[in-house]
C-alpha positions in Angstrom: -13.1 5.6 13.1 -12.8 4.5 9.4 -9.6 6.9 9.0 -7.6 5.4 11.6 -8.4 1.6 11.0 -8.3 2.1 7.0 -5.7 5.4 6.3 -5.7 4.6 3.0 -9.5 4.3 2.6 -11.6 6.9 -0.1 -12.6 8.6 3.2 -9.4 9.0 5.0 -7.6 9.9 1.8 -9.8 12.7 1.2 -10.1 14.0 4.5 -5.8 13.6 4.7 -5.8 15.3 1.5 -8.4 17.9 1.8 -6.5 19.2 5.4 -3.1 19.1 3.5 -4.6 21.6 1.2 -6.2 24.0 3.5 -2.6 24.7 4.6 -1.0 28.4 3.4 0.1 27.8 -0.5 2.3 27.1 -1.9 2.9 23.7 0.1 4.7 20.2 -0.7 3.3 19.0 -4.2 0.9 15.8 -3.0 1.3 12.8 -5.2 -1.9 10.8 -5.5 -1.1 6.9 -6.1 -3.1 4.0 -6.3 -4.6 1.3 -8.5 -6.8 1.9 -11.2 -10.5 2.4 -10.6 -10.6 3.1 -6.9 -11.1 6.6 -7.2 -8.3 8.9 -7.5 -9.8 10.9 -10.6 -13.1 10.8 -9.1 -11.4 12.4 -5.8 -9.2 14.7 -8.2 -13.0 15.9 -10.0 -14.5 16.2 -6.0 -11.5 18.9 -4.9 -12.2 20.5 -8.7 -15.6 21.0 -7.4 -15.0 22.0 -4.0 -12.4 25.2 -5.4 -15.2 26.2 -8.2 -13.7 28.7 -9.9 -10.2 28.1 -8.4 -9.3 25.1 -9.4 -7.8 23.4 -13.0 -8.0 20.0 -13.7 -5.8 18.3 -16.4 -5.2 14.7 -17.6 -2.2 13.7 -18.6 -3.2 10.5 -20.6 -5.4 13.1 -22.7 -4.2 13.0 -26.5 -4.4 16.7 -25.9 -1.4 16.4 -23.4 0.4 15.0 -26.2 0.6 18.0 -28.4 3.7 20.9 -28.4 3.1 23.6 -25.1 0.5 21.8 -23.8 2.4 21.5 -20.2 3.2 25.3 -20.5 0.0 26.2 -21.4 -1.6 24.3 -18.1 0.7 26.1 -15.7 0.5 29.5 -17.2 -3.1 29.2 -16.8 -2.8 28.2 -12.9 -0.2 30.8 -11.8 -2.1 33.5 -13.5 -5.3 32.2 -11.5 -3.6 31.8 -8.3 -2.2 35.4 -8.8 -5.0 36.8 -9.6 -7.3 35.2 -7.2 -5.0 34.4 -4.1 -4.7 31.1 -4.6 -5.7 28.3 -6.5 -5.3 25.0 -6.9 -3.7 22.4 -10.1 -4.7 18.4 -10.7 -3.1 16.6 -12.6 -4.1 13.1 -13.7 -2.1 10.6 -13.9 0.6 12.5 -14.6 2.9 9.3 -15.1 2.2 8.7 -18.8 4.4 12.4 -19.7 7.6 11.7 -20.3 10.1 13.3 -17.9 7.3 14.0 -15.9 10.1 14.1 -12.5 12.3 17.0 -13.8 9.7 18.9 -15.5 7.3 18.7 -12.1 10.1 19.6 -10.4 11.3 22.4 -12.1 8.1 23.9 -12.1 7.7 23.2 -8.0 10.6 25.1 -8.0 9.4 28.2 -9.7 6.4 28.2 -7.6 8.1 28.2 -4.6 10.5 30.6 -4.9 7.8 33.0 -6.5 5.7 31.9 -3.5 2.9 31.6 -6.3 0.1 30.5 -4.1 -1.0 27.9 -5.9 -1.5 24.2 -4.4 -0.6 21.2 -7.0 -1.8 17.2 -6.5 -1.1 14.8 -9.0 -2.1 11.1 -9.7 -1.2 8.0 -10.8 -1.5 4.3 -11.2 1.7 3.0 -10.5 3.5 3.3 -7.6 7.2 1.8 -9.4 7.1 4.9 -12.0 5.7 7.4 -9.3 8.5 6.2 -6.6 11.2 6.6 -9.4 10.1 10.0 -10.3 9.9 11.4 -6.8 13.4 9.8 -5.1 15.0 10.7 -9.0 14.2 14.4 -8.7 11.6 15.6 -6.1 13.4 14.9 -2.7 12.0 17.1 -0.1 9.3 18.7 -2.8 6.2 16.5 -2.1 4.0 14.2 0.0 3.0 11.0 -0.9 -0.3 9.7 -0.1 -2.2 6.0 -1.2 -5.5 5.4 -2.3 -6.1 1.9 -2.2 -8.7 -1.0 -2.3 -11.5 -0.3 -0.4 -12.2 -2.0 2.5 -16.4 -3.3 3.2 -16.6 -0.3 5.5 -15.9 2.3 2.4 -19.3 0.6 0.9 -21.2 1.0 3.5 -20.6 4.7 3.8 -20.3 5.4 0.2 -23.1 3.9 -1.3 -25.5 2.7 1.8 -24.7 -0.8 1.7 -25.9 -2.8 4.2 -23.1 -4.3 6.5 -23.9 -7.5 5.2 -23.8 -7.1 1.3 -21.1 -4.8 1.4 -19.0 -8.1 3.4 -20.5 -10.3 0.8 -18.7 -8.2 -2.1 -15.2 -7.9 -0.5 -15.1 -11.7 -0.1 -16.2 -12.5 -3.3 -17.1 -10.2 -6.0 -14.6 -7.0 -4.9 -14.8 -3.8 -3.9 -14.1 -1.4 -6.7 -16.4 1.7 -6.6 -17.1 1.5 -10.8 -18.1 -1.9 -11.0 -20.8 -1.5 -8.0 -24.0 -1.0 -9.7 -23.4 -3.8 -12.0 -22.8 -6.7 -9.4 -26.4 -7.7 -10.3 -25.2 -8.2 -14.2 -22.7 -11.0 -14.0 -21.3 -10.4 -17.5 -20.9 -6.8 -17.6 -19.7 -6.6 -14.3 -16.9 -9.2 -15.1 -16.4 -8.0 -18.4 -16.2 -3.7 -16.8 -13.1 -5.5 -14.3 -11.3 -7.7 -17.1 -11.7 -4.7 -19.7 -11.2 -0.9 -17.5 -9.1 -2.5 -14.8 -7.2 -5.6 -15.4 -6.4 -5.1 -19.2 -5.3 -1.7 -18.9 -2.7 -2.0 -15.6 -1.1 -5.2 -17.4 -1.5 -4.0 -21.1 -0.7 -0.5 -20.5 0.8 0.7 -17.0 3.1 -2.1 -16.0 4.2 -2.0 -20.0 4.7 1.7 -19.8 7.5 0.9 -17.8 10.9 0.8 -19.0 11.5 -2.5 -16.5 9.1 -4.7 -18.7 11.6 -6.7 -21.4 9.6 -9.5 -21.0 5.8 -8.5 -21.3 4.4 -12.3 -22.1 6.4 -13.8 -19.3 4.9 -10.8 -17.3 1.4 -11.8 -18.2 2.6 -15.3 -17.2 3.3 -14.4 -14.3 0.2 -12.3 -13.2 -2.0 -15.8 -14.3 0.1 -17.8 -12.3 -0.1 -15.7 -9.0 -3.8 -15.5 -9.3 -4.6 -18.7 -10.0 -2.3 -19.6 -6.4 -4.1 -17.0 -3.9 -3.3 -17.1 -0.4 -0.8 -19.7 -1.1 2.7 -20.4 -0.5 4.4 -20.9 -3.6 8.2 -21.2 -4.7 9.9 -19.2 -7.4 11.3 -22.5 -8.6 7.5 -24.4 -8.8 6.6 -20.9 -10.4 9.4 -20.9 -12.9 8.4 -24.5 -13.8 5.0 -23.6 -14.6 5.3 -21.1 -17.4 5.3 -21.1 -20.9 7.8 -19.1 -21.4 10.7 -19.5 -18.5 12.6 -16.7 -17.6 15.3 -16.7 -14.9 13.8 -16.9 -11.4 15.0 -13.1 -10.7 13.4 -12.2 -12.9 10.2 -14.0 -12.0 11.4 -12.2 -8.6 11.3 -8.8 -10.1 8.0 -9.0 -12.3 6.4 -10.0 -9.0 7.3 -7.2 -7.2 6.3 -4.7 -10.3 2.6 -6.3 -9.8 2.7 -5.6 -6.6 3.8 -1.8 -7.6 0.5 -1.9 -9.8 -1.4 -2.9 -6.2 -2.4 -6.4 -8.8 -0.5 -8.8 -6.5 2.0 -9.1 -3.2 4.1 -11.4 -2.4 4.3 -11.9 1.1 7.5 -12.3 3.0 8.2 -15.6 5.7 8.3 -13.3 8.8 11.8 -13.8 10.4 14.4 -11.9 12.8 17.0 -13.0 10.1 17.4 -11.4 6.6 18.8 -14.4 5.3 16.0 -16.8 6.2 13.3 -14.0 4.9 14.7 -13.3 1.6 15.4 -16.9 1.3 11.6 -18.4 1.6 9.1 -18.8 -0.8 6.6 -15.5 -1.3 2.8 -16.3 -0.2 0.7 -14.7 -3.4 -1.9 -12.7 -2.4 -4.4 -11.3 -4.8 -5.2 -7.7 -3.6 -9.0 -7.3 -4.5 -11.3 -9.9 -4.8 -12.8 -8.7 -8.0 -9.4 -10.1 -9.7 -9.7 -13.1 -8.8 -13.5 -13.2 -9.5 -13.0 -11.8 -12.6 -10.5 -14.4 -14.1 -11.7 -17.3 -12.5 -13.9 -19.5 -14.6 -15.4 -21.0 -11.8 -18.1 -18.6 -10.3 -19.0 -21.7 -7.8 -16.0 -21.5 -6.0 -16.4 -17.5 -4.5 -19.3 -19.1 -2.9 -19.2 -22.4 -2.1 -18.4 -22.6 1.3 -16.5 -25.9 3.0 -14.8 -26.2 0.7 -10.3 -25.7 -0.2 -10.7 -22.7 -2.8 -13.9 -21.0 -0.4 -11.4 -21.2 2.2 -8.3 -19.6 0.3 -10.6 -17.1 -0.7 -11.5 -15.7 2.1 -8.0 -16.1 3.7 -7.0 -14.1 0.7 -9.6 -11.4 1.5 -8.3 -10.8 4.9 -4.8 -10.8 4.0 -5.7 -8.7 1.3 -7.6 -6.1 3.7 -4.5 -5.8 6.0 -2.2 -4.8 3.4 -4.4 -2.7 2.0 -4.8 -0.9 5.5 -0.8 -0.2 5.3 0.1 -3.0 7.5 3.3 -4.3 7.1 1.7 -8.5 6.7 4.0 -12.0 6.1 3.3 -15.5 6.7 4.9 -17.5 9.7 6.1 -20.9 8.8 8.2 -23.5 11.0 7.8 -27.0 10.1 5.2 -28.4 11.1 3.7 -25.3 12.5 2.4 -22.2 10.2 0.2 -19.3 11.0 -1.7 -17.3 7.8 -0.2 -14.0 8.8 1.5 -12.0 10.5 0.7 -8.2 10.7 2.4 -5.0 12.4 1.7 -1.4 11.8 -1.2 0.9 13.0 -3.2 -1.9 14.0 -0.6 -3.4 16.4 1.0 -6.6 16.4 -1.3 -9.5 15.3 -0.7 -13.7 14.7 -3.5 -14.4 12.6 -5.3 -17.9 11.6 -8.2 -18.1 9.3 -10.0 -21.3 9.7 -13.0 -20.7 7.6 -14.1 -24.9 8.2 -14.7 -26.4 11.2 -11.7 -27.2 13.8 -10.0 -27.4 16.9 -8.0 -26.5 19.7 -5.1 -29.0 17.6 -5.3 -27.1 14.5 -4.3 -23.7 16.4 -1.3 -25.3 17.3 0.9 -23.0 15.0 -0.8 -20.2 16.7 0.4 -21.6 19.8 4.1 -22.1 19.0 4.6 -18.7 17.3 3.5 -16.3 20.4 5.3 -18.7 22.6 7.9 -17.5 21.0 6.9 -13.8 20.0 4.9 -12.8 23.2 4.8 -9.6 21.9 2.2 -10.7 19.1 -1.6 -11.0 20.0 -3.1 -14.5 18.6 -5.9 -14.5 16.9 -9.0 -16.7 15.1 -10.7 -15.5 12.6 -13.3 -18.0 11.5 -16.5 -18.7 10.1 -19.7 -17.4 12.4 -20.6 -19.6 15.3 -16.9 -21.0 15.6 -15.7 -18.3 18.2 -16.1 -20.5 20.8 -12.7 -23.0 20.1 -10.3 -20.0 20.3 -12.6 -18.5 23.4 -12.1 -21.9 24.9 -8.6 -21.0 25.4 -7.9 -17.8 26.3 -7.2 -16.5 22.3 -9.0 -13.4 20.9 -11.7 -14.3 17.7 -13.8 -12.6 15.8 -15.7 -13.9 12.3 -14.5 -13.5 9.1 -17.3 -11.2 8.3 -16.4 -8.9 11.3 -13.1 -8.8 9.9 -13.7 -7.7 6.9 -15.7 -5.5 8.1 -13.9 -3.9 11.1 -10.1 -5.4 11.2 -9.0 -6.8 14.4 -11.1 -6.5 17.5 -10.8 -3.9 19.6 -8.3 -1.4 17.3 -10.9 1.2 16.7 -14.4 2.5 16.8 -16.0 2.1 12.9 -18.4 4.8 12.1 
């Protein structure tokens, strides 16, 4: 099933949510995070519908949010529903843009609770750095974090009746977000709707919402940089070198890891039983929806052209991509001269993982190889292009196309619907 392969799908986030709520009121406030444009208001306006009558829905980023008893007003208006009716349930939209949002969510969790007002309360937002310091801060013990993230093929297939095949050909090259779906036939509005309601607004307006952000320039730097390296394994140092405007490589470190709290970009770890040597290595950048890099790249060619170095790192992105996306924990394996592309563990089990998009041979699995030689508890893996099965069959290793990957994960981990 979708849910258990993708737990952080559309699907599996609303059934997850959806049973949360149906407990006895009031419960655990559930915070909503995830990227922009992937659904979470969309999900927030489906439960709106689903209470008619029972249910208020509020945005925070509304300039009516801004004005004096505004916050007051919304939860007077909620308890006195939920009183009156026997329960009821609050939304709030990305909630992160009031300021103190923590203290004043907690306060009023607080009040509910010890009224036993039975009213439910979810809240969203886009980044999970401001959410994450707002819960551990204040709201320890008072809430239940779910993640909505980048769809996976599968989600197109059941949300819009996609065929299997188009929906595999948009996660590998033009992206999976749900807005921009019925405009992948209009190459300029359709690159113009990502670069201008997704891109713009995390790195113009949530990442610099943040208090972190001294250095929003270098920031932007840094986001260019990352996607212009996908699937690659690049130092801080070479990084550092290559912008405009250098800034110290911790803090290089840091802005990296605040992309990744906007789900933009990760950088992978080198998997390692040491800390040292992990923390030590050089990050692999990976790009976490196609449409990004689509989007920004100037050359529409090279999402398509196959054989070639950038259709290859594409489509290794798109599978590393999909894994962390699923909520597996995902490195790279490096040991000179051996390397493997990644490295999962999590819900899916534990996978070695080599994309070879091109043609090759039983030599070029030789990092495979060496890396469950010596972690036996990993299954190997080939994920290649269609018609190459056969190498990794030759030998006794597990493969499965890229397509099918995108598609379905690993072999064997679960039944899609």
């Amino acid at each position: 099933m979708i849910e258990s392969i993708f737990p952080h799908a559309y699907s599996a986030v609303r059934s997850e949510l959806a049973a949360r709520l149906a407990e006895s009121a009031p419960g655990r406030v559930q915070i909503l995070s995830g990227p922009r444009q992937v659904g979470k208001t969309h999900l927030l306006r489906e439960l709106e519908r689903a209470h008619a009558g029972g249910a208020t829905y509020a945005a925070a980023d509304a300039p009516a949010a801004a004005l004096p008893g505004w916050w007051e007003a919304l939860w007077s208006a909620a308890q006195a529903r939920a009183r009156q009716s026997g329960h009821a349930l609050l939304l709030i939209d990305e909630i992160q843009y009031l300021p103190d949002w923590g203290r004043r969510l907690k306060a009023e969790a607080d009040r509910i609770g010890h009224e036993q007002v039975p009213l439910h309360v979810v809240v969203s937002g886009s980044s999970s750095l401001r959410l994450g310091q707002g819960t551990r801060e204040t709201m320890a013990g008072r809430f239940e974090y779910l993640r909505l993230l980048h769809w996976p093929a599968r989600e197109l297939v059941r949300q819009f009746g996609m065929t299997e095949e188009k929906a595999v050909k948009a996660a590998a090259e033009t992206g999976t977000y749900p807005g921009a779906v019925e405009l992948l036939g209009q190459p300029a509005r359709w690159k113009a709707y990502v670069r201008d309601a997704i891109v713009e607004p995390a790195v113009g307006r949530d990442l610099l919402a943040l208090e972190v952000i001294r250095r929003p320039a270098l920031l932007r730097q840094v986001f260019a940089l990352a996607v212009g390296h996908p699937a690659e394994i690049v130092s801080l140092q070479k990084l550092r070198g290559q912008l405009a405007d250098p800034g110290a490589i911790e803090t290089v470190a840091h802005y990296l890891q605040v992309l990744e709290s906007a789900y933009l970009v990760a950088a992978l770890p080198k998997f390692s039983l040491h800390e040292a040597r992990r923390r030590s290595s050089p990050p692999k950048l990976v790009v976490l929806n196609q449409g990004i890099l689509a989007a920004l790249s100037d050359d529409q060619a090279a999402t398509t052209a196959t054989g070639t170095s950038q259709h290859g790192r594409r489509i290794e992105n798109a599978c590393l991509a999909l894994a962390w996306n699923a909520g597996q924990t995902v490195a790279y394996w490096r040991q000179e001269p051996f390397e493997v592309d990644m490295v999962t563990t999590g819900s899916w089990g534990r996978w070695a993982v080599e994309v070879k998009t091109g043609p090759h041979s039983n030599r070029d699995l030789a990092g495979l190889f060496e890396f469950c030689r010596e972690h036996r508890d990993f299954t190997p893996l080939v994920v290649c292009a269609p018609g190459n099965e056969t190498v990794a069959h030759s030998t006794g290793i597990a493969s499965c196309s890229w397509q099918e990957f995108l598609l379905s994960g690993p072999p064997g981990i679960g039944a899609a619907d």
